[in-house]
N, C-alpha and C positions, 0 to 999 in steps of 0.2 A: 504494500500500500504506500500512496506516496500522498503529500500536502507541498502544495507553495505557501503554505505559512512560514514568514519566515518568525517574526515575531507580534505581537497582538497586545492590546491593553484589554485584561479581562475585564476592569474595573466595573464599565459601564454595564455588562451583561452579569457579573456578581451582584449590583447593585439594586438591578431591575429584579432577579431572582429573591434577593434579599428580601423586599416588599411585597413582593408576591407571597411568599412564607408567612410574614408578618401579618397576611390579608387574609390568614385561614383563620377558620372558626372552628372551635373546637369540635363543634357537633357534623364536622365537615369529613372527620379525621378518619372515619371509618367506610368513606364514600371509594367509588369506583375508581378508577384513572384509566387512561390509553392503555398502563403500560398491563398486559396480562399477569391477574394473581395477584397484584400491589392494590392497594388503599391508600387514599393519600398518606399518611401516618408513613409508611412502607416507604412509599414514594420520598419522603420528606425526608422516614434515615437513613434510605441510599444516597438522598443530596448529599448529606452532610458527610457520610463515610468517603465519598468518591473527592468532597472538596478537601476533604484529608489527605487523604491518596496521591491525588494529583498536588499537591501542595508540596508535599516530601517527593515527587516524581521529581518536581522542579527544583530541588535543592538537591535533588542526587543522594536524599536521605534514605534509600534503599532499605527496606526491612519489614517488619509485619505487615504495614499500612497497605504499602505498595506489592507485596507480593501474594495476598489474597487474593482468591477469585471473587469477585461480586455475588458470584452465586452459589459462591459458601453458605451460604446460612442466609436467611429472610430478613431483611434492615429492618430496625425500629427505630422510635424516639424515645428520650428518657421528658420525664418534668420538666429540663430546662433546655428544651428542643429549640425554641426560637433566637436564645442566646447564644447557643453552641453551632447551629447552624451561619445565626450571621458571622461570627465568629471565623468560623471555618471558610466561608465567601471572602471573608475581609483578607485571612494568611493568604487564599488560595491566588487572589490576584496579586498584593504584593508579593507572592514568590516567585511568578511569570514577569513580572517587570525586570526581573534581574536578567540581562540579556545571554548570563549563563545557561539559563533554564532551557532555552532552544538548541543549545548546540551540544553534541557529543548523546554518549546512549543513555539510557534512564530506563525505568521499567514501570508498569503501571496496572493492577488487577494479572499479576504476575507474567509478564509478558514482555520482553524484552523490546524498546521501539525507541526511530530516534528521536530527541528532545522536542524538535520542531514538529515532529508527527504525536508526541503527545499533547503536546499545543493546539493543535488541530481538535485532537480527541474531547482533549476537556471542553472547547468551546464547544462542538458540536454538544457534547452531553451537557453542559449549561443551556442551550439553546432550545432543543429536543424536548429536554423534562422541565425547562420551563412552561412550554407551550401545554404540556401535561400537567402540569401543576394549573395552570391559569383554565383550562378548557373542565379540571375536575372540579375548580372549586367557583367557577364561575366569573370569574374577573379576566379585564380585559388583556391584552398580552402587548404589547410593542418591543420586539427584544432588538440590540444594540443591530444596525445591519453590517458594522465589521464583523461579527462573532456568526450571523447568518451565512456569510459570503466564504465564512471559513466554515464552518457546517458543511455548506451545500459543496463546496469544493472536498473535501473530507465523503461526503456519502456519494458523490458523484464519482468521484475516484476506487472506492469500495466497490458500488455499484457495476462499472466497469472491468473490475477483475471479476466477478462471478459469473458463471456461467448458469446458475438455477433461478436468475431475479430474487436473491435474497439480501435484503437491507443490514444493517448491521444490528438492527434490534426484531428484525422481523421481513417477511415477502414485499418485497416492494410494491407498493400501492399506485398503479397509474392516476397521474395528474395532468392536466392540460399543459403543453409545452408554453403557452403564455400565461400560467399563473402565477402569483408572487412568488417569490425566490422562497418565504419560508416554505411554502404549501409544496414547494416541490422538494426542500429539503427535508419536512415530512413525508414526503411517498417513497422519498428514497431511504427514509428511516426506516418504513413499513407502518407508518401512523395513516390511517384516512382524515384528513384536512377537516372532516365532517365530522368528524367522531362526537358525539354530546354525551355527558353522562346518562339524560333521560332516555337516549336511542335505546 
């Protein structure tokens, strides 16, 4: 897999997610999401595990965080989920700022990849599970469109190395070739653009 990301300010698209977090309701927490088998709750402590993960990807702090599979075990939240979450958005873009963080190897949900393609990764999955996060709990979405453009380049390039139309989180969902850049970075995720919780 390859990315022209060379390097990126996650800031804007941590901080968008950040308030989107902040915009849950408690009684929201047990509700549906895009992603299959997750509830927002779920959804919300994969955020937080993956903006850990990729935090130490970016400092090269290699070790439990980073070399978990995501699909070790089912994410939670503890009581102090919206602290620890922005928390973990805030490390996670200051340790992409540091222009180390793009270059040389790193590893990230155990996986060996180069820095600049994990760059790639994290924007796409801030972008992705925002759009999950905001479509499950009913608020509006506008995420940063550098961090789209590196998304959609990221699933665009995935997309193109598979040969079964499978997304990186699921079958690729055709979209109109002139729909917005996220709607289509959704279908190459495997999300349908339509998805509502009430569907």
């Amino acid at each position: 897999m390859t990315a022209d990301t060379t390097t990126l300010d996650l800031g804007p698209q941590t901080r968008i997610l950040a308030r989107l977090a902040d915009g849950v309701c408690e009684d929201r927490l047990t509700d549906p999401t895009p992603c299959p088998d997750l509830a927002v709750r779920n959804l919300l402590g994969h955020l937080t595990g993956l903006a850990v993960a990729f935090r130490d990807a970016a400092r090269k702090d290699l070790g439990p965080t980073t070399d978990t599979s995501p699909e070790a075990s089912m994410p939670d939240i503890g009581p102090n989920w919206r602290q620890e979450l922005a928390a973990a958005l805030a490390a996670l873009a200051e340790a992409w700022r540091e222009p180390d963080a793009w270059t040389g190897a790193t590893r990230a949900g155990g996986i060996d990849l180069p820095g600049a393609v994990a760059g790639a990764v994290v924007a796409d999955e801030l972008v992705i599970h925002g759009w999950d996060l905001a479509r499950a709990t009913g608020q509006e979405y506008a995420p940063d469109a550098a961090a789209v453009r590196a998304a959609y380049g990221l699933l665009a390039a995935a997309a193109d190395e598979s040969d079964r139309g499978q997304g990186m989180f699921g079958p690729v969902v055709a979209v109109p070739a002139d729909a917005p850049l996220l709607e289509r970075a959704l279908g190459l995720s495997g999300r349908d653009p339509g998805w509502s919780r009430t569907a």
